[in-house]
N, C-alpha and C positions, 0 to 999 in steps of 0.2 A: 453347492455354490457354483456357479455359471463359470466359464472359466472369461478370467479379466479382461476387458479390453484397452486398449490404448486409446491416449486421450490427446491430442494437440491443442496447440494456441492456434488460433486465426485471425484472430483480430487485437488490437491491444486500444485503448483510449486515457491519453496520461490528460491531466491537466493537474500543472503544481505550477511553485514560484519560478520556475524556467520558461512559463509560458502557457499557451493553451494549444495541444496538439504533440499528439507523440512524437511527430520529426522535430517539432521545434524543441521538445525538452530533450530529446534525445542525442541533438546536435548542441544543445546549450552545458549539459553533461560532460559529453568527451570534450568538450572546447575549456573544461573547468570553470564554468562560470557560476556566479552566488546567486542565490533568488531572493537572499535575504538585504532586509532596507529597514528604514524607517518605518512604524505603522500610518497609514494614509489614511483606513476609513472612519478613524475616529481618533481623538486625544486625552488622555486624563493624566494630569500634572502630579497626581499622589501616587502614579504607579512608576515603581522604578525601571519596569522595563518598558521600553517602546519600540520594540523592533521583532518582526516576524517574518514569515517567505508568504506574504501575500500574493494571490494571483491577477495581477493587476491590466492583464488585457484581453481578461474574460468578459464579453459580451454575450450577457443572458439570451435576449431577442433572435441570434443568429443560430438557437436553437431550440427554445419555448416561445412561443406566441407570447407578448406580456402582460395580456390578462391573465392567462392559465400562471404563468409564471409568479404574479401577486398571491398565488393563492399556497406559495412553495419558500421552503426555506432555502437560503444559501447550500449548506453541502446535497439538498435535492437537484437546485440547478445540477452543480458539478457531478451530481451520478447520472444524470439523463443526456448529459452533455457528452459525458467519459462513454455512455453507452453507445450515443449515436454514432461518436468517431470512430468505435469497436465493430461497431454491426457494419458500417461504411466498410472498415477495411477487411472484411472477412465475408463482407455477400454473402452472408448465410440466410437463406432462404427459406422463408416458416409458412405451410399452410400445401396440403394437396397440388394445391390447382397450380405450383410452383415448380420448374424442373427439378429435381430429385431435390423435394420442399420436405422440411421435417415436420413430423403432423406436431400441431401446436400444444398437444398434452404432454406430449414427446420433449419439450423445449423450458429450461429451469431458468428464475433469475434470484438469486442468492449476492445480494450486496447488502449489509452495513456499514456501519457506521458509531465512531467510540461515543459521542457524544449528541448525537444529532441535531436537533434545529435549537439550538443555545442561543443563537439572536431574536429568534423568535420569541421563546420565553424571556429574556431580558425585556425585549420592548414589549410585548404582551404584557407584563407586569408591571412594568414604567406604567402604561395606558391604564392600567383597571383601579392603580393606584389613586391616579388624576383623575377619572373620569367615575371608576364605576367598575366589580368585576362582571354586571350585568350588561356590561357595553362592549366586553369580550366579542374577536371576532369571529363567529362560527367555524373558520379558516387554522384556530390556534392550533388544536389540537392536534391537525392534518399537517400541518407547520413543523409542529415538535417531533411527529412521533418515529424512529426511525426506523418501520417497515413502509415507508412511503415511498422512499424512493424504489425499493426493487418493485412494487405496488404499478407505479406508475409506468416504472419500467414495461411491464410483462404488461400493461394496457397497451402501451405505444407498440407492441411488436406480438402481439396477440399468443404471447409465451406463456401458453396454460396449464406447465407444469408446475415442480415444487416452487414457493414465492415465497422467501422468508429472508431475517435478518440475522448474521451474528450478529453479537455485542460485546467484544470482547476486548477494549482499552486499543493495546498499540499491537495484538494480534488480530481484529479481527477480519480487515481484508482477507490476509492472511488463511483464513480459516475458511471464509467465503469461500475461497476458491480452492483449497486441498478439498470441503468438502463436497464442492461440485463435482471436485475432482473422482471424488471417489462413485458420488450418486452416477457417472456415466460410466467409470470404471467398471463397476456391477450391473449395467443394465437398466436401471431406477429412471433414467434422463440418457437422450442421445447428443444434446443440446446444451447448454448454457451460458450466461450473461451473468457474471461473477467478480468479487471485486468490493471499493467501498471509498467512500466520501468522507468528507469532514471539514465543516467550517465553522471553529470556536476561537479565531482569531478576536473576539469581542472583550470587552472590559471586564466580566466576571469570567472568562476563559484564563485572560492574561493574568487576571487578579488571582484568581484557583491558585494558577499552578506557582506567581511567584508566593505567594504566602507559604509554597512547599520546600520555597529555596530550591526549586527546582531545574532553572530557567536559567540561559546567560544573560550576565549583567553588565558583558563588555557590548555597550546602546552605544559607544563611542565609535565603536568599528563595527558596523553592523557586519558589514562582507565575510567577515575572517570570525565572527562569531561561533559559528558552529564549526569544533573542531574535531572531530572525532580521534580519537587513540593519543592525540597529543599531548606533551606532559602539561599544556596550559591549559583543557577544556575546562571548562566553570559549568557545564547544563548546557541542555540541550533549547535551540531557539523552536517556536512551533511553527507549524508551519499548515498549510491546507490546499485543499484540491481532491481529486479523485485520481483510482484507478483501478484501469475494468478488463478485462481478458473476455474473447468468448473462446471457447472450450468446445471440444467436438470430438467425439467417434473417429477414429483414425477410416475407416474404410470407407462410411458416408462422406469424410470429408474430401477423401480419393475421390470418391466416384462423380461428387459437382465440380472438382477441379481447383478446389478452394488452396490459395499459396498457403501453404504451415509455415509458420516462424518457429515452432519448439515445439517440443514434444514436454509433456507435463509427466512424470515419471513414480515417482514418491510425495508423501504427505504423512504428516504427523503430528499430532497436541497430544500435549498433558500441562501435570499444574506443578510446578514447585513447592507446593504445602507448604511455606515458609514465611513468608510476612507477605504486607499487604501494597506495599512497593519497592523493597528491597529484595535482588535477586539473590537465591541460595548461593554459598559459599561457594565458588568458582563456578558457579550456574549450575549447579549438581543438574539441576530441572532440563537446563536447554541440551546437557551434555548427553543426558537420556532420550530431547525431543531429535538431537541429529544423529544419533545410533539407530533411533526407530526409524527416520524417513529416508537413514540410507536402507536398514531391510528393507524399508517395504517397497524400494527403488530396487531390491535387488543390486546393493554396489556395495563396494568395498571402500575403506575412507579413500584411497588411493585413484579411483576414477571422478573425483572432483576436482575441477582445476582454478574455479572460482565461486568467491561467497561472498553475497550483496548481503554484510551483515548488516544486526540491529543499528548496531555502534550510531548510539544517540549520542553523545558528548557530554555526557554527565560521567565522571570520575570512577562511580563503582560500575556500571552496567559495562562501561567497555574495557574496564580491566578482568571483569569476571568474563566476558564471553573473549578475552581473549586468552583469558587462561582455560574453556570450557575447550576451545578451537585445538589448542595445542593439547588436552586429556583424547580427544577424541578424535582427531588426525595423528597423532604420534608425530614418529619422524618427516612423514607427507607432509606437516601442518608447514615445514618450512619452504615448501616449494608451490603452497597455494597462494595465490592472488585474493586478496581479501578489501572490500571497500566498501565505502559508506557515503552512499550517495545522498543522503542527510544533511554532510555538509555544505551543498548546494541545492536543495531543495526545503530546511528546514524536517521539525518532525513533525509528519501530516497524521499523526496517531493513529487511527481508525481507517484513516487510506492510505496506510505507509507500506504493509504489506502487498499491496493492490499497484500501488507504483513501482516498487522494487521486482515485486516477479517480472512487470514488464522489461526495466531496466535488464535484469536479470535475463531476460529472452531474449534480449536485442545484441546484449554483449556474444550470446551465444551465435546468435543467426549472422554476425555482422563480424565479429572475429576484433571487435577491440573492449577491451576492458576500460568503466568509465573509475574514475580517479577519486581520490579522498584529496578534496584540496584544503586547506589551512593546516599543511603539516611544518610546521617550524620548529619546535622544537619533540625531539623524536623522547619517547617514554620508555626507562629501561623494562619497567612492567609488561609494555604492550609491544612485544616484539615480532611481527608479524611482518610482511608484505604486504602494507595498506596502500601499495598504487597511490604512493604520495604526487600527489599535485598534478598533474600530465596521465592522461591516458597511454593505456598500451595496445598496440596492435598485437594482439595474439589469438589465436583459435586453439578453444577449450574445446571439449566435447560433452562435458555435465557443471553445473553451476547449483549452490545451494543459495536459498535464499530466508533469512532469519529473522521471527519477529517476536518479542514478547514483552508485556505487557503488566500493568498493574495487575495485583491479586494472584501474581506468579505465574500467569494463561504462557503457556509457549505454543506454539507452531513455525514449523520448518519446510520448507518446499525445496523439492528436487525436479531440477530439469533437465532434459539431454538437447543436443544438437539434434535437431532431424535428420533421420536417414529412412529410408525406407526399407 
């Protein structure tokens, strides 16, 4: 085996209910603000919940042409979008004929997506209903299927390395990117555009998950609904948008002069083996997935100073990983900074690990930690330092960031502060 190389961030591309654009989510974050509202794009009177973190000042046009754009689903827009503001801020350079340009085989785009084009297939099926399924529009299929968006990706940036999708519920950005992380690690890719979308904000989306009792039901306060670690959370509210990292070769990225935000350090999945939405007892699962991604970071629990956890707001998940945090930090667990930036962004599922790593780089490069806001009343269960409500100015030097998912999928990401 080659021996490993180091991988940075250079680019980051958020879009969630905070806005579109990584400064603006990023400044919406430490300021504690909500994404979450009333749902706008559509209404249905028999569903009890009506409120999500939609992203409501995304204009398609100012990034697809909108013909090409008609022929794409909602979370495609938001991965080609998350991509272009990633490649913007990291000028990385693809092709020969380009100052120290990565040759284009050289270059990976690795983004999914939990559920992919779910509006699509809702109106798609409305229409074949009413009309005919022979009056389907050539387009569905390209619409639904979630290897489109990294597809279309690695067209627009002539990125003709590995092109694929996870799928993996509320790990799979997440994964997207530890396992970019790893393909440049080893050699495989110098390059990549990583990361993951999601837009199931729709009537059978909402409809799914409340039928699971899954979902909050306080539509009366939409702001303060997603609470993470509080003794009042009821479910997590959803939420959508994308987000994308590019990822690089630490010495290629020296030698174009490209600015590093983080250093990408450890990575780690496995599966729970235990039910099919319920996570194992005190997260047996995640407490093994952040044991493995500190080895493979080479740290000790003690060189982590903060964790962009899961913490959805649903009642068992954030009381198990905050019993998993305290098995697997020990006595450190009390002196780490722990938040969940959830509760102002909504859960983006399939792009929640994708925006969290960025979160997660920024706190690092930027030296403040963003806040868990709607903390009122404090959980004797969930005893942690969840950076209640107010950001903190601190500089860490390594941050873990936690995702997992139905059917028990975990992944964990480690980052350090850059240094050279």
């Amino acid at each position: 085996m080659s021996t490993p190389r180091r991988v940075v961030i250079t680019g980051t591309g958020l879009i969630t209910a905070l806005g579109t654009g990584t400064e603006k989510c990023w400044q919406a974050a430490i300021n504690g603000q909500s994404g979450i509202a009333k749902i706008t794009a559509w209404e249905d009177p028999k569903l009890k919940v009506n409120i999500a973190g939609e992203v409501k000042d995304f204009v398609v046009e100012d990034f697809i042409e909108r013909r090409e754009a008609r022929r794409m689903d909602r979370f495609c827009h938001f991965a080609i979008a998350a991509a272009e503001l990633a490649m913007k801020e990291a000028g990385t350079p693809i092709g020969a004929d380009k100052p120290n340009g990565y040759e284009p085989e050289r270059v990976g785009v690795i983004v999914g997506s939990g559920i992919g084009g779910l509006a699509s297939l809702e109106d798609s099926h409305k229409n074949a209903l009413e009309k005919g399924f022979d009056r389907l529009s050539p387009f569905f299929i390209l619409r639904m299927i979630v290897n489109m968006a990294p597809g279309r990706i690695s067209m627009r940036y002539n990125a003709r390395g590995p092109n694929w999708s996870p799928v993996s519920a509320c790990s799979t950005s997440a994964h997207a990117i530890g396992e970019a992380w790893k393909s440049i690690r080893y050699g495989e890719m110098d390059a990549a555009i990583a990361g993951g979308a999601e837009a199931a904000i729709t009537p059978l989306g909402i409809g799914g998950f409340e039928s699971m009792h899954a979902l909050s039901t306080r539509v009366d306060d939409a702001a303060t609904a997603s609470r993470p670690f509080d003794k009042d959370r009821d479910g997590f509210v959803m939420g959508e948008g994308a987000g994308i990292v590019v990822l690089e070769e630490l010495e290629h990225a020296k030698k174009r002069g490209a600015k590093i935000i983080a250093e990408l350090v450890g990575y780690a999945a496995n599966s729970d083996a235990h039910h099919e939405t319920a996570p194992a007892p005190e997260h047996e699962g995640a407490q093994r997935c952040m044991r493995l991604a500190l080895q493979s970071a080479g740290m000790q629990p003690s060189d982590i100073g903060y964790i962009n956890a899961h913490g959805t707001s649903t009642p068992f998940n954030d009381l198990h990983e905050s019993k998993a945090i305290r098995r697997v930090f020990g006595d450190h667990a009390s002196k780490l900074m722990v938040s969940s930036t959830k509760s102002m962004t909504g859960h983006m599922l399939g792009a929640a690990g994708g925006a969290e790593a960025v979160f997660s780089a920024l706190a690092l490069s930027r030296g403040i930690i963003p806040p868990t806001i709607n903390q009122f009343t404090k959980d004797p269960e969930c005893d942690l330092d969840y950076v209640p409500n107010k950001a903190r100015e601190v500089r860490v030097d390594a941050a873990m960031s936690n995702s997992f998912g139905f059917g028990g999928t975990n992944a964990v990401l480690v980052l350090k502060r850059y240094r050279d």
